[in-house]
VEXFIGU-977904 format. One record per residue: residue in one letter; y, z, x of N, C-alpha, C, O in turn. Coordinates in steps of 0.1 Angstrom, whole numbers, padded with zeros to 4 digits, always signed. Layout:
AYZXYZXYZXYZX;...
END
This chain:
X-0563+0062-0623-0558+0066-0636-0545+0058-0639-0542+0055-0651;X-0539+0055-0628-0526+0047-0631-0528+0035-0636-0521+0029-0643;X-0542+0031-0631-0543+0018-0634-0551+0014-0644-0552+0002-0648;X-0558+0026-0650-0561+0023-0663-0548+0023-0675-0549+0016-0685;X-0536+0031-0672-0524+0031-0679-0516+0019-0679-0508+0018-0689;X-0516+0011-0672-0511-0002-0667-0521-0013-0678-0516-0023-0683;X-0533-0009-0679-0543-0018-0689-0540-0018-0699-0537-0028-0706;X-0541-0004-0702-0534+0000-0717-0526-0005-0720-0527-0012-0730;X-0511-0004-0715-0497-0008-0716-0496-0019-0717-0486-0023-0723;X-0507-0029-0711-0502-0047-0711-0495-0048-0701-0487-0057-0700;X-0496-0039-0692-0477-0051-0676-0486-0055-0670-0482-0062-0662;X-0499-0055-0670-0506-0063-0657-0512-0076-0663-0515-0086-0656;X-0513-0075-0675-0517-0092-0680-0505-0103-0681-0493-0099-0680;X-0509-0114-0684-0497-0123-0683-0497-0124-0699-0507-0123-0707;X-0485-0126-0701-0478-0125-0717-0476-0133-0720-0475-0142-0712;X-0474-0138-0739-0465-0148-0744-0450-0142-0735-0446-0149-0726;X-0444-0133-0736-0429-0132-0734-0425-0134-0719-0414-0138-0715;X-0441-0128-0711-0439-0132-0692-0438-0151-0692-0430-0157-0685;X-0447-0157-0702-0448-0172-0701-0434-0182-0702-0429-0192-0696;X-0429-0172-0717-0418-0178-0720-0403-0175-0706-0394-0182-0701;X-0406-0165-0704-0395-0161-0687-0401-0171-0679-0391-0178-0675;X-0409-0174-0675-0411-0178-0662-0408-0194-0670-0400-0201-0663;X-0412-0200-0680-0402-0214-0683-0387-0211-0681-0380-0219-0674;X-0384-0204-0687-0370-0203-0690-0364-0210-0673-0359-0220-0670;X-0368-0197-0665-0366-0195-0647-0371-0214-0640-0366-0223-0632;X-0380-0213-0647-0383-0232-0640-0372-0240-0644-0365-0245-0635;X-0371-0240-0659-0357-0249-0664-0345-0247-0650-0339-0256-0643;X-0344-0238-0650-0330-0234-0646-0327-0239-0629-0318-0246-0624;X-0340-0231-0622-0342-0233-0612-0347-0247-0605-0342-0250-0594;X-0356-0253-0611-0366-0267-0610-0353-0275-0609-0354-0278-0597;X-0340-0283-0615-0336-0291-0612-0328-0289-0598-0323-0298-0590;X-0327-0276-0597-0316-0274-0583-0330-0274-0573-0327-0276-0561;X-0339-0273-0575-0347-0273-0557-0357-0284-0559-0364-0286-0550;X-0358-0293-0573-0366-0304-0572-0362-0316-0563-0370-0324-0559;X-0348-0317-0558-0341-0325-0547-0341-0323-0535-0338-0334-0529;X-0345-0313-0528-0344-0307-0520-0362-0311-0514-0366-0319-0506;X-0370-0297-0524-0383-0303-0519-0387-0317-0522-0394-0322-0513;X-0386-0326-0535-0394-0340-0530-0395-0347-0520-0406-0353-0518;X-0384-0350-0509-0386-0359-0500-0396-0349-0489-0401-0355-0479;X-0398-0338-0489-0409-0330-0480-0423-0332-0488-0434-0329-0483;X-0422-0335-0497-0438-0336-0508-0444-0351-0504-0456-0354-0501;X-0432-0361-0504-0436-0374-0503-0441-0377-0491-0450-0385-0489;X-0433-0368-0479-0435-0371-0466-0450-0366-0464-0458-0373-0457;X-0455-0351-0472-0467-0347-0467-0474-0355-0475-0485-0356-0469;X-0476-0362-0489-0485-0367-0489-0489-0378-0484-0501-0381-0483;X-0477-0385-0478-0481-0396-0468-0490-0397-0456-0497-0407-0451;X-0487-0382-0450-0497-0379-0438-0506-0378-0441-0515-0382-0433;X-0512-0369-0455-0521-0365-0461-0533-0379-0461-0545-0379-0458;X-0524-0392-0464-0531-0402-0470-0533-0410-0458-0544-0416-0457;X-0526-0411-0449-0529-0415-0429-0540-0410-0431-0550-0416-0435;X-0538-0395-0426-0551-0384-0420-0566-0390-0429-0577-0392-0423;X-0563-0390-0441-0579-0398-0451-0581-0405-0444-0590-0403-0436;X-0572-0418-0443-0577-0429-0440-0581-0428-0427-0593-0426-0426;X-0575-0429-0416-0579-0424-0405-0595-0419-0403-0604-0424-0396;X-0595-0407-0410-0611-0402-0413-0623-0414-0421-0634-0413-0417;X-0620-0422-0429-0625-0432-0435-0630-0441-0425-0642-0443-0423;X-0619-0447-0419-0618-0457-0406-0632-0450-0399-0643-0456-0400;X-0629-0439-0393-0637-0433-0384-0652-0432-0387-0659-0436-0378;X-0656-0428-0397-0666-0430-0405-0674-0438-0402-0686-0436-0398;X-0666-0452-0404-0674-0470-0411-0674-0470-0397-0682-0478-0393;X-0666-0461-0387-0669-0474-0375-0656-0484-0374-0657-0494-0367;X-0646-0482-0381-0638-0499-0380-0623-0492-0378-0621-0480-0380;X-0615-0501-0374-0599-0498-0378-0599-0498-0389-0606-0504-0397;X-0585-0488-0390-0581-0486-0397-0574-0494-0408-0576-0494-0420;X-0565-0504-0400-0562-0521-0408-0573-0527-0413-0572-0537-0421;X-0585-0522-0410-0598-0529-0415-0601-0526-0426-0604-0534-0434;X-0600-0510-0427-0606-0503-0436-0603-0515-0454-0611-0518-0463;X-0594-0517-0453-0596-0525-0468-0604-0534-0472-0608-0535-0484;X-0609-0542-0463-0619-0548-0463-0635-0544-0466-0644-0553-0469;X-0637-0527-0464-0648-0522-0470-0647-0513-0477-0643-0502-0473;X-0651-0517-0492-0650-0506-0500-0659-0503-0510-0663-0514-0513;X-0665-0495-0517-0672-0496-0526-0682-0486-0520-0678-0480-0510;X-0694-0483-0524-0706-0472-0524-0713-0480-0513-0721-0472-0507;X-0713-0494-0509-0718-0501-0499-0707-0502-0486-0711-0511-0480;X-0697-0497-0481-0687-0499-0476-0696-0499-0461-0698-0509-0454;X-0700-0485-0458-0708-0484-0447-0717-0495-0443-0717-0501-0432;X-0726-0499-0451-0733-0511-0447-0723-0522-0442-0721-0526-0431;X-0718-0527-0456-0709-0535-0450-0703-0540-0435-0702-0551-0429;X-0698-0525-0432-0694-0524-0421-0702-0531-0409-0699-0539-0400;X-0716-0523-0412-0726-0523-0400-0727-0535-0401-0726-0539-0390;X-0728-0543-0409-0735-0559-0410-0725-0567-0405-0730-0576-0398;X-0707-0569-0406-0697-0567-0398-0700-0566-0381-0700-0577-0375;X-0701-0557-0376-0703-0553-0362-0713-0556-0360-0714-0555-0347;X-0726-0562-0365-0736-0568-0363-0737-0584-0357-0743-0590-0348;X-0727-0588-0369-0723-0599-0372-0714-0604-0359-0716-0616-0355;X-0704-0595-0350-0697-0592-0342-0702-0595-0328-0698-0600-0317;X-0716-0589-0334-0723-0585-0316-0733-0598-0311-0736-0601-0300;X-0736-0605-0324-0744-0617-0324-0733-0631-0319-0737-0642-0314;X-0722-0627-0320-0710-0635-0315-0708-0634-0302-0704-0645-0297;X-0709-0625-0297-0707-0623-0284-0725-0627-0277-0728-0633-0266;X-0730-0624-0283-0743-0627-0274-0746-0642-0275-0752-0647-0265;X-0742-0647-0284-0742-0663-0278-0729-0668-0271-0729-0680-0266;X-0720-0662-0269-0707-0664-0265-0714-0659-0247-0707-0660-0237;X-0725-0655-0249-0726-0645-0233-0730-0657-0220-0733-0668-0223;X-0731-0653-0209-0733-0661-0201-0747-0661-0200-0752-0669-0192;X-0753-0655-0205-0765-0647-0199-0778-0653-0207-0790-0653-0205;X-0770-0657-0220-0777-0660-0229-0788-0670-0230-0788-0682-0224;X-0794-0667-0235-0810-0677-0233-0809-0689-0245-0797-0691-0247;X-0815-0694-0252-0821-0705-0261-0829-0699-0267-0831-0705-0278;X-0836-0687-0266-0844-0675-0269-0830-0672-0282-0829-0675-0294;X-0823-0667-0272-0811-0658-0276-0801-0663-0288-0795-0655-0296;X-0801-0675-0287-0789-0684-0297-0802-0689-0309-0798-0695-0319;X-0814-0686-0306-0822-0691-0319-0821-0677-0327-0817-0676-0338;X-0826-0666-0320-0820-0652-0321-0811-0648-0332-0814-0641-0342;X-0798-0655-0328-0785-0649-0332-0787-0661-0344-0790-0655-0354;X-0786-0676-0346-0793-0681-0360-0797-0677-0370-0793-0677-0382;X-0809-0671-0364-0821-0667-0375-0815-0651-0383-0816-0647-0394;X-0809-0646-0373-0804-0632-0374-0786-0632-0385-0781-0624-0392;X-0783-0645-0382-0775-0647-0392-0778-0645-0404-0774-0638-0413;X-0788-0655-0403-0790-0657-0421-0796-0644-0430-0795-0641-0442;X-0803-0636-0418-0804-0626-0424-0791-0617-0430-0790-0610-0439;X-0785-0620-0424-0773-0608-0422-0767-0611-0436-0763-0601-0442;X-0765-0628-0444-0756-0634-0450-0766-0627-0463-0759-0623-0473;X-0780-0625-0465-0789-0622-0472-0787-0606-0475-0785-0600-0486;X-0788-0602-0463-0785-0587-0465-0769-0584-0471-0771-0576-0481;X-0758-0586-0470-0748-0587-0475-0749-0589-0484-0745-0578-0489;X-0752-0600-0495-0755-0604-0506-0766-0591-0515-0764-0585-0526;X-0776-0588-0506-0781-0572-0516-0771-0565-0516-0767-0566-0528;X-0764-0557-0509-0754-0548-0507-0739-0549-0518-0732-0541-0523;X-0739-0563-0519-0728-0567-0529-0737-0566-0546-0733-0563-0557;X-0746-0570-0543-0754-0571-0557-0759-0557-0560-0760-0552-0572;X-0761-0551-0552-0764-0536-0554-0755-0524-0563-0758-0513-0568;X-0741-0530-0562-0730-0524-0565-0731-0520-0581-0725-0511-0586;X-0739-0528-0587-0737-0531-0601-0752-0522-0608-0752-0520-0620;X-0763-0518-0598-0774-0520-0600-0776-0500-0604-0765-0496-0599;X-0780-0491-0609-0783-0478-0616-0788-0473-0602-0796-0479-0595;X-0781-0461-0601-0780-0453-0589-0794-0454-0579-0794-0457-0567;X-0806-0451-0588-0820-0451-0583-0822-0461-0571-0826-0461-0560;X-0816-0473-0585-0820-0486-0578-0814-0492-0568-0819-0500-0560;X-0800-0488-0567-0788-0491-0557-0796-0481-0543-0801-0485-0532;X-0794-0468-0547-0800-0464-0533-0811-0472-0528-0809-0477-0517;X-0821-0474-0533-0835-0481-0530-0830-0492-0515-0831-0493-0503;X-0823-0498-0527-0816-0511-0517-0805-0507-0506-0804-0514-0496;X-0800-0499-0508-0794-0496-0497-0801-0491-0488-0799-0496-0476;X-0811-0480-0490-0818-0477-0478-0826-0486-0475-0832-0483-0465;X-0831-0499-0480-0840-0509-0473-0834-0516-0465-0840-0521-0455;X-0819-0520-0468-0809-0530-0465-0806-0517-0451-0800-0524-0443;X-0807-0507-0446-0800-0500-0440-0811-0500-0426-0809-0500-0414;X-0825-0499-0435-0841-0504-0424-0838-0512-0419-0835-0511-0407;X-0836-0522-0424-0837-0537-0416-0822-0536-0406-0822-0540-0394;X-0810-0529-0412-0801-0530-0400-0806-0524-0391-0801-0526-0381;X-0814-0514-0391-0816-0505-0378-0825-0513-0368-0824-0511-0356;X-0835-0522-0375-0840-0532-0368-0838-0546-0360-0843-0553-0351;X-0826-0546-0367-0815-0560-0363-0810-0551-0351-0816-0552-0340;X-0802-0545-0353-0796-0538-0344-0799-0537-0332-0792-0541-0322;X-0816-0529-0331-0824-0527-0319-0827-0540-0312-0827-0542-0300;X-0830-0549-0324-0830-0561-0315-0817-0563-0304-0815-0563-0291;X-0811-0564-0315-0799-0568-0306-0792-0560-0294-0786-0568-0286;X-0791-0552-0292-0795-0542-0280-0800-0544-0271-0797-0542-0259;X-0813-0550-0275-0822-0549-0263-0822-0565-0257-0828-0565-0247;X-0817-0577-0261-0815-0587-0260-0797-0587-0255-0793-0598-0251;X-0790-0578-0255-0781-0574-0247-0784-0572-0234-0780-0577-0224;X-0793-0562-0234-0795-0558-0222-0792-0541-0218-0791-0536-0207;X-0791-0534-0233-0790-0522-0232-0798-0515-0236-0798-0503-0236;
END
């Protein structure tokens, strides 16, 4: 019952005259504690924007100092073709490595330079069609990959 009297009355809705008080109270108040809290705002959004990135980094797979280097709706590919690119380095850099292995890492280049080039061209291309390419460009990395794995020796 009370609280249908409180409906009636108007104190539980917000008012032109509650709106105009609670400006009045900001004026007054807002320049004395706007000093106070910004340097605690600036600080949290700074961690705020670490903690993203951090999570971003983590994501792609890369450091964090990396992270600028991949960006865009293709970032993740990127990446992988990156650490692909990485691992094909080391496998002709290996001791172990065959003539097999360094024709391997060649041929597996050029793909890589090709696949990159979809992924950059894709950027521009209507959702449908961008996915398309990304999941084909994403087939063939899972394929590169395995190669290369197993030509590691893992």
């Amino acid at each position: 019952m009370a609280r249908k009297a409180k409906a009636v009355d108007g104190e539980g809705r917000f008012t032109p005259k509650k709106a105009k008080n609670a400006v009045a109270v900001a004026k007054v108040v807002g320049p004395a504690v706007l000093p106070v809290i910004a340097p605690y705002a600036v600080r949290a959004a700074g961690a705020a924007r670490e903690l993203y990135d951090r999570y971003q980094a983590k994501k792609l797979g890369v450091a964090v100092d990396q992270l600028g280097e991949f960006s865009g709706r293709g970032a993740a590919l990127h990446a992988r073709i990156a650490g692909l690119t990485q691992g094909l380095t080391e496998l002709k850099k290996s001791a172990k490595a065959t003539d097999a292995d360094a024709a391997f890492a060649k041929d597996t280049q050029g793909t890589l330079e090709q696949l990159s080039a979809t992924v950059r061209a894709s950027e521009r291309m209507p959702a449908a069609r961008r996915k398309a390419a990304h999941r084909a460009v994403a087939g063939e990395l899972d394929q590169l990959e395995g190669k290369l794995l197993h030509r590691l020796g893992i």
